[in-house]
VMD Tcl script that builds the backbone (N, CA, C; Angstrom):
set m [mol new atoms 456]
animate dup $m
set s [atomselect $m all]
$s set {name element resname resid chain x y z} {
  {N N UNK 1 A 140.302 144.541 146.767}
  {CA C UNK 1 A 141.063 143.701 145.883}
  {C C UNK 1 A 140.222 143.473 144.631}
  {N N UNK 2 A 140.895 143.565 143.615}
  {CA C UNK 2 A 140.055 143.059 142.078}
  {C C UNK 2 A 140.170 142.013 141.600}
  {N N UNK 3 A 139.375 141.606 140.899}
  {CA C UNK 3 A 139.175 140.690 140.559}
  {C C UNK 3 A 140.060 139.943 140.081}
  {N N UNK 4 A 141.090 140.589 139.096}
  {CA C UNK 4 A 142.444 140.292 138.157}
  {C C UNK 4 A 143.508 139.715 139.490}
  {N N UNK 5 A 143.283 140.695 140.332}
  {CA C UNK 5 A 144.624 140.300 141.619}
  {C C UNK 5 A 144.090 139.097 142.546}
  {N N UNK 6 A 142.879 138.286 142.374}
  {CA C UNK 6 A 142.462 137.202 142.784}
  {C C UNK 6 A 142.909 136.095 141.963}
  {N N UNK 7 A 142.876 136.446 140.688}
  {CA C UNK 7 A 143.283 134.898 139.920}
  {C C UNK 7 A 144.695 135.136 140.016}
  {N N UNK 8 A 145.357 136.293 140.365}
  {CA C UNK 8 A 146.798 135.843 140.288}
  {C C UNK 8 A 147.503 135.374 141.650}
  {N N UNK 9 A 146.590 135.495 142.621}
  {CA C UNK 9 A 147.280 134.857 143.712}
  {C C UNK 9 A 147.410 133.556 143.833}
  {N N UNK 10 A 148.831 133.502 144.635}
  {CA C UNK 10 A 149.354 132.072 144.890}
  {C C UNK 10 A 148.261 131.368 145.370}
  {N N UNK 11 A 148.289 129.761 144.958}
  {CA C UNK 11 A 147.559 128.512 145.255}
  {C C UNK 11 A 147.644 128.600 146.488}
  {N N UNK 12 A 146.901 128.472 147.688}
  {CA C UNK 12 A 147.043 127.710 148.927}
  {C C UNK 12 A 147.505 126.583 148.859}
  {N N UNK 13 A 147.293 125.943 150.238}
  {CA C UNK 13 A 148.067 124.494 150.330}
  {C C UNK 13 A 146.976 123.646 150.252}
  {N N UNK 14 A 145.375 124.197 150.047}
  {CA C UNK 14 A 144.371 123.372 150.278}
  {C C UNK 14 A 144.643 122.703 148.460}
  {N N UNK 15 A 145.041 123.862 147.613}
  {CA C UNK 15 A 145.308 123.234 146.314}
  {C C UNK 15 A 145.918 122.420 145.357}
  {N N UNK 16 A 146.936 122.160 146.042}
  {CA C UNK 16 A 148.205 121.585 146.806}
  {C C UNK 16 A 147.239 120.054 147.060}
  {N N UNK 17 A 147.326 119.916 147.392}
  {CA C UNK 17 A 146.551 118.436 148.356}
  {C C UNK 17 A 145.319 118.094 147.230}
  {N N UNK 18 A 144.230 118.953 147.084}
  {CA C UNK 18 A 144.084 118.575 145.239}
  {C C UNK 18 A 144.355 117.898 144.439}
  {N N UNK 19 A 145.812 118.722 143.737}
  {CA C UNK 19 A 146.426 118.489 142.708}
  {C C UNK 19 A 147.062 116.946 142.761}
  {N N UNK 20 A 147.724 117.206 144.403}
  {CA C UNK 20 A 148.227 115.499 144.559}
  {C C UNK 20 A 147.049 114.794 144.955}
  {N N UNK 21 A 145.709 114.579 144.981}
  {CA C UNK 21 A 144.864 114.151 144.963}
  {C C UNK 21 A 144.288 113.558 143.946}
  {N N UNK 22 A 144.053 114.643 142.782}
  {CA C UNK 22 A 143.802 113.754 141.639}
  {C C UNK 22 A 145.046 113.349 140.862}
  {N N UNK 23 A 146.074 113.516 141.096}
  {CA C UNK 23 A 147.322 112.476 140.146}
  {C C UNK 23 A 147.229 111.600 141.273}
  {N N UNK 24 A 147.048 111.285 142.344}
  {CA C UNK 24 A 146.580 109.544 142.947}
  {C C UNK 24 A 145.900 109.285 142.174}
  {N N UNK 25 A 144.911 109.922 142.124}
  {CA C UNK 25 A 143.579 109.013 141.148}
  {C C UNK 25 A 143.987 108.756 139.935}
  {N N UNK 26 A 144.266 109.601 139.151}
  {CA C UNK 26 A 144.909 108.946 137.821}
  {C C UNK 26 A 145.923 108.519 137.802}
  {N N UNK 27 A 146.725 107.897 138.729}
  {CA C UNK 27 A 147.498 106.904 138.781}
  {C C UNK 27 A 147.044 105.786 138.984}
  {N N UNK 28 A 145.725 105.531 140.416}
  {CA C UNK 28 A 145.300 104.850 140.532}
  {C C UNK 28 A 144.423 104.224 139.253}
  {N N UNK 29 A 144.005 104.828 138.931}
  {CA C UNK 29 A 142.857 103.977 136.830}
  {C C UNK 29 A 143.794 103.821 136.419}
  {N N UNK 30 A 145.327 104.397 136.172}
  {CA C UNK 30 A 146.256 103.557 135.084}
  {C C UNK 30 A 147.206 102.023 135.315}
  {N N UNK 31 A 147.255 102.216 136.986}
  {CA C UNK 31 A 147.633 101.376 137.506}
  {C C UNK 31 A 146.175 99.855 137.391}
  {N N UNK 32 A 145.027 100.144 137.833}
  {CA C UNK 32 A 143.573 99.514 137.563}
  {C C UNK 32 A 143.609 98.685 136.030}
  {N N UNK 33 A 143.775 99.522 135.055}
  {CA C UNK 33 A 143.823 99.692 133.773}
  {C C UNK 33 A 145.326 98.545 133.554}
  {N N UNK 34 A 146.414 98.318 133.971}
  {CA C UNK 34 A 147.263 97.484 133.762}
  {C C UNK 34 A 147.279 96.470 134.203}
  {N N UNK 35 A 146.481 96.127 135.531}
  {CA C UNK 35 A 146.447 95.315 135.954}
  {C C UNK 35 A 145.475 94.082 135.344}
  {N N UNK 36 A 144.096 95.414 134.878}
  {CA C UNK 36 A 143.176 94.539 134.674}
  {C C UNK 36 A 143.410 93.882 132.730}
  {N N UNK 37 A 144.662 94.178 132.119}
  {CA C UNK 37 A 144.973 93.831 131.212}
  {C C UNK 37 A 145.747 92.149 131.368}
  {N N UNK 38 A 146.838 92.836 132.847}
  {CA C UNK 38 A 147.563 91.463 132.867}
  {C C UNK 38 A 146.612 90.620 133.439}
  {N N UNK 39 A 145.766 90.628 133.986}
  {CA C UNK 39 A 144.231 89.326 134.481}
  {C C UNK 39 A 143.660 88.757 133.069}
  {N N UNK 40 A 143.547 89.739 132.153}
  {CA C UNK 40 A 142.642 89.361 130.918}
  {C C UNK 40 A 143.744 88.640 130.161}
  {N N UNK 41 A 144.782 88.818 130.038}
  {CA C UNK 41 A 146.260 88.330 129.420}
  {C C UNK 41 A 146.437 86.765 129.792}
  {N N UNK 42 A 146.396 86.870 131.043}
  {CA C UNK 42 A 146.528 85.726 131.786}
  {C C UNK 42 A 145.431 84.720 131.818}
  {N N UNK 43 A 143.855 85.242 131.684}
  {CA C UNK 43 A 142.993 83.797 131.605}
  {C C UNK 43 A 142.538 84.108 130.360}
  {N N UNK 44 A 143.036 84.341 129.036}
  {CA C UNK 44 A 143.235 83.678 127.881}
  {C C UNK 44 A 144.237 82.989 127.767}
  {N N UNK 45 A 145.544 82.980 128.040}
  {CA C UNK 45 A 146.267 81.986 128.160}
  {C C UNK 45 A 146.139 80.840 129.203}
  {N N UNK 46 A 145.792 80.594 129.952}
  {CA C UNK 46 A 145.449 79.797 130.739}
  {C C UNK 46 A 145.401 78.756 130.311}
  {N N UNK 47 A 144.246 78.740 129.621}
  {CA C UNK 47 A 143.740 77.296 128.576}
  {C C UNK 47 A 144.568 76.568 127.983}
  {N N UNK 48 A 145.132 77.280 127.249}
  {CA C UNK 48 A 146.246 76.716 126.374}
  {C C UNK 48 A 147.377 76.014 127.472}
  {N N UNK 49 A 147.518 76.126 128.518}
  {CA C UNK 49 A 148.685 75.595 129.438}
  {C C UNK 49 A 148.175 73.775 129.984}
  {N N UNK 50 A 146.966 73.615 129.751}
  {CA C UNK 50 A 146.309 72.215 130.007}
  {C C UNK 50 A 146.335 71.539 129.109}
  {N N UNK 51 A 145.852 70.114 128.862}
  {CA C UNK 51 A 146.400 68.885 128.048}
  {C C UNK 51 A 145.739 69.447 127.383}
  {N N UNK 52 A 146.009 69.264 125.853}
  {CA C UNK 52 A 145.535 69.397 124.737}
  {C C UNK 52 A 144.092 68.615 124.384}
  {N N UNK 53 A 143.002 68.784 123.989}
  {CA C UNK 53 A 141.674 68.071 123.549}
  {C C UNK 53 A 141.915 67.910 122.398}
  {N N UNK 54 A 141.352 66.666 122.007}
  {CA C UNK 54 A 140.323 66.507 120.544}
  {C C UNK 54 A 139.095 65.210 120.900}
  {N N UNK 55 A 138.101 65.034 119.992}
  {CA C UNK 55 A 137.450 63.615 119.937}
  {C C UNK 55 A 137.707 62.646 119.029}
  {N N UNK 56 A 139.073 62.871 118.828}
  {CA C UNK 56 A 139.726 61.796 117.669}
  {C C UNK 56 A 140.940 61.650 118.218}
  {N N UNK 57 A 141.107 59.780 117.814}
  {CA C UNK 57 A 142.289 59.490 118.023}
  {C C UNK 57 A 143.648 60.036 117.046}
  {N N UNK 58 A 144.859 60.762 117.035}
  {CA C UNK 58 A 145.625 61.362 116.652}
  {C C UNK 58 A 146.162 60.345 114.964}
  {N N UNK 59 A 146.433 60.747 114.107}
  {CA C UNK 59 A 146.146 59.463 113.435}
  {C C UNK 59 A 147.533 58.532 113.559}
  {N N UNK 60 A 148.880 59.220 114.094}
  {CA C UNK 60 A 150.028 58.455 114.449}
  {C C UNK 60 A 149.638 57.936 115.294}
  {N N UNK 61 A 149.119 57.112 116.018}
  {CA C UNK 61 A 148.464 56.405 116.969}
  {C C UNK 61 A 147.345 55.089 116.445}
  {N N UNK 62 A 146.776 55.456 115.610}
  {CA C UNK 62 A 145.675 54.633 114.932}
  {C C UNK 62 A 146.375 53.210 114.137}
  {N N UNK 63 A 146.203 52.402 114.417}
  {CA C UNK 63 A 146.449 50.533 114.274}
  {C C UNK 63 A 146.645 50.362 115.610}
  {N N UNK 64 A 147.150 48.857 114.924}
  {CA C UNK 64 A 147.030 47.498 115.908}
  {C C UNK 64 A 148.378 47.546 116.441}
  {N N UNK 65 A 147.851 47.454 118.188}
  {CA C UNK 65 A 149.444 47.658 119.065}
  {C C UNK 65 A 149.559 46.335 119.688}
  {N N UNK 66 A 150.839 45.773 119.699}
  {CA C UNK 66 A 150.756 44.192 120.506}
  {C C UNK 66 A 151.959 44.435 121.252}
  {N N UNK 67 A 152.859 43.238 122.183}
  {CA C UNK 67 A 153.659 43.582 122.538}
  {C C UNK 67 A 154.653 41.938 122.507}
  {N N UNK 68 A 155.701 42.132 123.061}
  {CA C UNK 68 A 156.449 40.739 122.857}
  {C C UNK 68 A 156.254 40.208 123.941}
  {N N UNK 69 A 155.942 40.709 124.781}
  {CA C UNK 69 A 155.548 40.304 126.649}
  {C C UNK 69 A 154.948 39.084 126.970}
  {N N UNK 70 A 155.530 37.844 127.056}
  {CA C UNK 70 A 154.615 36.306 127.840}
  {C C UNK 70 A 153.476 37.079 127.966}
  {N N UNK 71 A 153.178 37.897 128.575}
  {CA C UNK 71 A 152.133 37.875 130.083}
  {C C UNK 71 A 150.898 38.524 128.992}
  {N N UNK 72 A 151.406 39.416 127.763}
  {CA C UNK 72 A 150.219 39.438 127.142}
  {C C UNK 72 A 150.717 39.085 125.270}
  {N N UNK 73 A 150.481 37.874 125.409}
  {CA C UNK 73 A 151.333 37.329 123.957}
  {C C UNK 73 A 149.638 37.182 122.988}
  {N N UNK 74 A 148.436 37.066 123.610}
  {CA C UNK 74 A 147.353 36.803 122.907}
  {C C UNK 74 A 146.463 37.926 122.724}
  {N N UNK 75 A 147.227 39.149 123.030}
  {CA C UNK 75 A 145.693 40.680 123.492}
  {C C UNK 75 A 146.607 41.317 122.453}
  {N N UNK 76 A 145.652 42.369 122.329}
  {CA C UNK 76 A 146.253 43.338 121.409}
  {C C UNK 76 A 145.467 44.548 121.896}
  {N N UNK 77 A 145.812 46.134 120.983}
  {CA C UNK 77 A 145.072 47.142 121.419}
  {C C UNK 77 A 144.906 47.557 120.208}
  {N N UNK 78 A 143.735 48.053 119.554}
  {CA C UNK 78 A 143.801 48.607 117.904}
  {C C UNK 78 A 142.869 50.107 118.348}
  {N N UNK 79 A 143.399 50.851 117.817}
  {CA C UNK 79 A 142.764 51.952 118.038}
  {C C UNK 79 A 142.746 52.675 116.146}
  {N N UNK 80 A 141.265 53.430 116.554}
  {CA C UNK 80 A 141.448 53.671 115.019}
  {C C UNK 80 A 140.979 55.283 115.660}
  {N N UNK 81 A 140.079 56.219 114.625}
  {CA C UNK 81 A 140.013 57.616 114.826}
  {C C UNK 81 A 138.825 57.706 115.969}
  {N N UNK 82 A 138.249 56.849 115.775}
  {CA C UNK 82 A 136.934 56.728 116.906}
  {C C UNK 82 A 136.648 55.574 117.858}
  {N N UNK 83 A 137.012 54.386 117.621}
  {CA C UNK 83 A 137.271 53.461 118.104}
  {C C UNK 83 A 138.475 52.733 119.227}
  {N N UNK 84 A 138.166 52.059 120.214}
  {CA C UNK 84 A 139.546 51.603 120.893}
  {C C UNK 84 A 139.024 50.161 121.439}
  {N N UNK 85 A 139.504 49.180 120.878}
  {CA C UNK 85 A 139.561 47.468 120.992}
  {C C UNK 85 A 140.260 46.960 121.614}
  {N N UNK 86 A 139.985 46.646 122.510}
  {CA C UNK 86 A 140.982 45.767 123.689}
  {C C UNK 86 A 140.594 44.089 122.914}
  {N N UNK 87 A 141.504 43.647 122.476}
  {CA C UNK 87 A 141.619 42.161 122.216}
  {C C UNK 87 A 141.974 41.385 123.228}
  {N N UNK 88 A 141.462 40.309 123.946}
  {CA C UNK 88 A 141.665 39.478 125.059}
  {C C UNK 88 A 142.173 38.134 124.649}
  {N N UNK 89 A 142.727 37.414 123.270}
  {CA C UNK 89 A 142.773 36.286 123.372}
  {C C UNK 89 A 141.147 35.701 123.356}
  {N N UNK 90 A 141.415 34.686 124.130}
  {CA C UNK 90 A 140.136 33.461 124.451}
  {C C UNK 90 A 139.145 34.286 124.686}
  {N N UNK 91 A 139.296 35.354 125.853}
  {CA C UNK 91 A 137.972 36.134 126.271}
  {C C UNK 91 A 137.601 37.279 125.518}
  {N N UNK 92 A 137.818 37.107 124.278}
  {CA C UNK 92 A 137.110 37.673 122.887}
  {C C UNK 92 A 137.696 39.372 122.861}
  {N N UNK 93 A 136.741 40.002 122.297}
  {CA C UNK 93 A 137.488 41.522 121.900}
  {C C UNK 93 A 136.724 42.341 122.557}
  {N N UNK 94 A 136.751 43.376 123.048}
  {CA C UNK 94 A 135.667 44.753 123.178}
  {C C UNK 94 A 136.103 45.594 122.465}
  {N N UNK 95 A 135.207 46.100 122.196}
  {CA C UNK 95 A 135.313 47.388 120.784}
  {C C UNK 95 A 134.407 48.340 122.007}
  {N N UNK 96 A 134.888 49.506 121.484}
  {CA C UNK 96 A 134.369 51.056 123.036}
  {C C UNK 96 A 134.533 52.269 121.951}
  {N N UNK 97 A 134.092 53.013 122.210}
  {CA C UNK 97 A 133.315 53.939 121.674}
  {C C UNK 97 A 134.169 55.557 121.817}
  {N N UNK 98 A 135.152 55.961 121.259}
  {CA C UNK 98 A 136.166 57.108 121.741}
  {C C UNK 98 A 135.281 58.370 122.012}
  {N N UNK 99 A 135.541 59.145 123.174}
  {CA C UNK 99 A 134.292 60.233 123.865}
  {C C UNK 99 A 135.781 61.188 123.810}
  {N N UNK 100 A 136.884 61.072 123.791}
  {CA C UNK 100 A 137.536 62.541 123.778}
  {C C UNK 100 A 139.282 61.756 124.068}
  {N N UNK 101 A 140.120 62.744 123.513}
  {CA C UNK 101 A 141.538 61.882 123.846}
  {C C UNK 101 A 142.095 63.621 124.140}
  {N N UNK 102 A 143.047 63.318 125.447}
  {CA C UNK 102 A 143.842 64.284 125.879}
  {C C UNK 102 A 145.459 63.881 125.605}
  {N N UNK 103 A 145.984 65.277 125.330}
  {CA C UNK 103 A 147.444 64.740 125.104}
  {C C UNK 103 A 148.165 65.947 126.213}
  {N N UNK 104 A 149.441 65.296 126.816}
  {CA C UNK 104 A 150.052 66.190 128.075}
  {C C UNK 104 A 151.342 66.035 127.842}
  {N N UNK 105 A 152.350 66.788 128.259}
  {CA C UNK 105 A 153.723 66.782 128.562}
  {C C UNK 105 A 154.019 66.774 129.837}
  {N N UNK 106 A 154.496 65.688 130.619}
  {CA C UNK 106 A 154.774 65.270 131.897}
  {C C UNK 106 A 156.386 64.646 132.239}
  {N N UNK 107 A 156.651 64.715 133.343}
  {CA C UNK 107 A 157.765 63.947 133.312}
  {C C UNK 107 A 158.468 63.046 132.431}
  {N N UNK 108 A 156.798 62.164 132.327}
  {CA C UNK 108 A 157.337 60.981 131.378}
  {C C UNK 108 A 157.775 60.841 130.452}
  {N N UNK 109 A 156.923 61.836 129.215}
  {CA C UNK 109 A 157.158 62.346 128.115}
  {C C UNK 109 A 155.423 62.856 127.612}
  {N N UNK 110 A 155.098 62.185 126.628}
  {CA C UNK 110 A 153.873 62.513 125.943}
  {C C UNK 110 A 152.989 61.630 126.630}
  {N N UNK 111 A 152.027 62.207 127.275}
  {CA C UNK 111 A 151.069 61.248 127.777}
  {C C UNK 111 A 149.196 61.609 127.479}
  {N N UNK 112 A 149.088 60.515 126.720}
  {CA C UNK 112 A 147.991 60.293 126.257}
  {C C UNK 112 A 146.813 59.484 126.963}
  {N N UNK 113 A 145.461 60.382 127.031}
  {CA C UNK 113 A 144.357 59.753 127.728}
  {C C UNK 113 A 143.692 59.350 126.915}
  {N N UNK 114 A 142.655 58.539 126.607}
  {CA C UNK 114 A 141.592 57.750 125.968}
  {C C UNK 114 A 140.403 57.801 126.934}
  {N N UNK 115 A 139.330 58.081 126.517}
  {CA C UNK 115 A 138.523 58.531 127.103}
  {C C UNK 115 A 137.263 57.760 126.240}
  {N N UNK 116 A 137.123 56.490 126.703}
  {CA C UNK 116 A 135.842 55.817 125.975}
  {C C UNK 116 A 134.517 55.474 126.606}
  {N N UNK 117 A 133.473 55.030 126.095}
  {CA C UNK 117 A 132.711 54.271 126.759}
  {C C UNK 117 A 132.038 53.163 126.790}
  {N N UNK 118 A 131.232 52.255 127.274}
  {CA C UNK 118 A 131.333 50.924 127.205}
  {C C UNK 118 A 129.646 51.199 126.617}
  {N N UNK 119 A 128.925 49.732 125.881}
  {CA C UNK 119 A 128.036 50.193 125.720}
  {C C UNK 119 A 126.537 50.318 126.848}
  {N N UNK 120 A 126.894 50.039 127.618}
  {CA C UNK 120 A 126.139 50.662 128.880}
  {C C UNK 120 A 126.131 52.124 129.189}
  {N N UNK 121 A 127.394 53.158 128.392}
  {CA C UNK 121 A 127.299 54.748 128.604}
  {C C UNK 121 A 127.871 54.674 129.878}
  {N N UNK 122 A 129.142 53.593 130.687}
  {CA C UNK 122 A 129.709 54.066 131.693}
  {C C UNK 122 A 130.621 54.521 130.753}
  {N N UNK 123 A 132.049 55.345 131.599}
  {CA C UNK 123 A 133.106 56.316 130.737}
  {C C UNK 123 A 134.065 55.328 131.450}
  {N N UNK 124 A 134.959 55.152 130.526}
  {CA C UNK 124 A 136.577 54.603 130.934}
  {C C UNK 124 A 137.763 55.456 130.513}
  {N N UNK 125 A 138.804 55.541 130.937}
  {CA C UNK 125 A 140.280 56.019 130.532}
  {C C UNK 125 A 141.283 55.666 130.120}
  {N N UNK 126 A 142.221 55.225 129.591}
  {CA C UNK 126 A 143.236 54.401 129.034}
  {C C UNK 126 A 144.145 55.907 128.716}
  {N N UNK 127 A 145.257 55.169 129.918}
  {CA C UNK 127 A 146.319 56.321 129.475}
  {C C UNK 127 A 147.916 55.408 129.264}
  {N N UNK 128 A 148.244 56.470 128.370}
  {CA C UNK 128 A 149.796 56.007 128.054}
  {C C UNK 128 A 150.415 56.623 127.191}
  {N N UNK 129 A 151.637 56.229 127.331}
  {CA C UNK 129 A 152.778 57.270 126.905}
  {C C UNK 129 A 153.105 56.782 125.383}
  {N N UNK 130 A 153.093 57.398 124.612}
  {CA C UNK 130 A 153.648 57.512 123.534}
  {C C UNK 130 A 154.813 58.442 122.976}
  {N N UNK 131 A 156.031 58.073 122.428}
  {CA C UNK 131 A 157.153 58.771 122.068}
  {C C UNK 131 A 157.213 58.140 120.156}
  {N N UNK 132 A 156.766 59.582 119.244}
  {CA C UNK 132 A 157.168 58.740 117.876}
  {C C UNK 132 A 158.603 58.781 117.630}
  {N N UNK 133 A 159.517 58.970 118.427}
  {CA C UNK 133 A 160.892 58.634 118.103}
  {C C UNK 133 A 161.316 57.090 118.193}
  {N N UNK 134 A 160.557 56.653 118.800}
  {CA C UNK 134 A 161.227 54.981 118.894}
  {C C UNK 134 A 159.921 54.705 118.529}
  {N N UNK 135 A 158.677 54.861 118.415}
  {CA C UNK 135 A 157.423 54.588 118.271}
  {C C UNK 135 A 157.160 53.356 118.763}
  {N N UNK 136 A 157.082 53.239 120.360}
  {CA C UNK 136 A 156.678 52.882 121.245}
  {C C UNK 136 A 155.370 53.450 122.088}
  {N N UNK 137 A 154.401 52.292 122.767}
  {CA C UNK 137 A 153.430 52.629 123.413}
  {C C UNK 137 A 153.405 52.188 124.536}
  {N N UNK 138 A 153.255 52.770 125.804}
  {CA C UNK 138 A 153.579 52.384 127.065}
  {C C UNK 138 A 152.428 52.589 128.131}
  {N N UNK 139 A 152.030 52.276 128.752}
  {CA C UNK 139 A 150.969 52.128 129.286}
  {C C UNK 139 A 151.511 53.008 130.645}
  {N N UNK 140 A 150.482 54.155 130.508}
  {CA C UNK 140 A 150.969 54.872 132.166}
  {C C UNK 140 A 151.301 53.783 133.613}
  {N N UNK 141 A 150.836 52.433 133.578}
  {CA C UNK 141 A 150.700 51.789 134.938}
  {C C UNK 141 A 151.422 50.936 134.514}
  {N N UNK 142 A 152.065 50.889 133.392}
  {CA C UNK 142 A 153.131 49.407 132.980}
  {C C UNK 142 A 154.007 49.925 132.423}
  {N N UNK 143 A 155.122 50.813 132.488}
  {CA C UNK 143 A 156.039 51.402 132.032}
  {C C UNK 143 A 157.133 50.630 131.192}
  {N N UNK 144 A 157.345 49.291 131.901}
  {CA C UNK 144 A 158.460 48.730 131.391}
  {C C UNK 144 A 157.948 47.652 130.401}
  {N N UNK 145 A 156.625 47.640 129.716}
  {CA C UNK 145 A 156.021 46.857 128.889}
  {C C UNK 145 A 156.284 47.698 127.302}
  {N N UNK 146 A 156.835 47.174 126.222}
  {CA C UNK 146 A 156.594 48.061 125.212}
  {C C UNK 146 A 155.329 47.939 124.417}
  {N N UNK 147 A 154.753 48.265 123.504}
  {CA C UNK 147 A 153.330 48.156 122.726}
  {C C UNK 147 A 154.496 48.832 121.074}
  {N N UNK 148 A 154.026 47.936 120.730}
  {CA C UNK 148 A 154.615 48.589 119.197}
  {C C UNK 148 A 153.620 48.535 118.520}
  {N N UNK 149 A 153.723 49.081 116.849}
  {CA C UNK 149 A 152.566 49.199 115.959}
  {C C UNK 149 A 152.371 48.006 115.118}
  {N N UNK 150 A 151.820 47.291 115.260}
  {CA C UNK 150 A 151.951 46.054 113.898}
  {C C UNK 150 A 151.800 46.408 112.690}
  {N N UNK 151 A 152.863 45.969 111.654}
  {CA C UNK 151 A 153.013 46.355 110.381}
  {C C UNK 151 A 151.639 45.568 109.542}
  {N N UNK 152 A 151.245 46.053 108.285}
  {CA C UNK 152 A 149.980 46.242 107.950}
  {C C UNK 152 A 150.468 45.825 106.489}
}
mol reanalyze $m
mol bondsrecalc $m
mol representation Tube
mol addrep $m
């Protein structure tokens, strides 16, 4: 047999099994290759799906919030871009130190964290709902209390 009548003979079946051998494999890296796009796709977006950060208070938020409520007719809450003041009446004011404010979309509506600290460097939280359509402030644990903005 010559040489010429060797390359023209038919493939065996060992070649066969080969051929579908490596199109697995390069199916398998393109399939690898898509997947590992939708993973990379997916934890860059990720982030963006959690409450929003800043270390400033939002500035629609910033003044003095009181409410019509008996139960707190002498306190107030003033928040400015860095600052958050709990006014007590008789038992005087604390002024706290703003370390980061988160904003979320929840059931409730817009819900806002405050994230301060006292001057000892313990951390506190103050959360509540804010809607600027009625521009009301609501306290996540006192829902049915309103907080409005005092005019200036």
């Amino acid at each position: 047999m010559s040489w010429t009548s060797r390359l023209r003979r038919p493939r065996s079946p060992r070649w066969r099994d080969r051929d579908e051998c490596a199109t697995r494999q390069a199916t398998l890296r393109v399939v690898r290759a898509a997947w590992s796009v939708i993973a990379l796709s997916l934890l860059l977006a990720l982030p963006g799906c959690g409450p929003e950060s800043s270390k400033t208070v939002p500035e629609d938020l910033v003044g003095v919030w009181k409410t019509s409520d008996p139960k707190y007719a002498d306190t107030f809450i003033e928040l400015t871009r860095s600052t958050i003041t709990f006014g007590a009446g008789e038992k005087g004011t604390h002024l706290r130190s703003v370390v980061k404010v988160t904003k979320e979309r929840d059931e409730g509506g817009t819900l806002y964290t405050v994230f301060y600290t006292d001057p000892g460097g313990q951390e506190y939280k103050f959360a509540f709902y804010h809607d600027p359509a009625d521009g009301v402030l609501r306290w996540k644990n006192q829902r049915t209390i309103a907080w409005v903005k005092a005019k200036q």
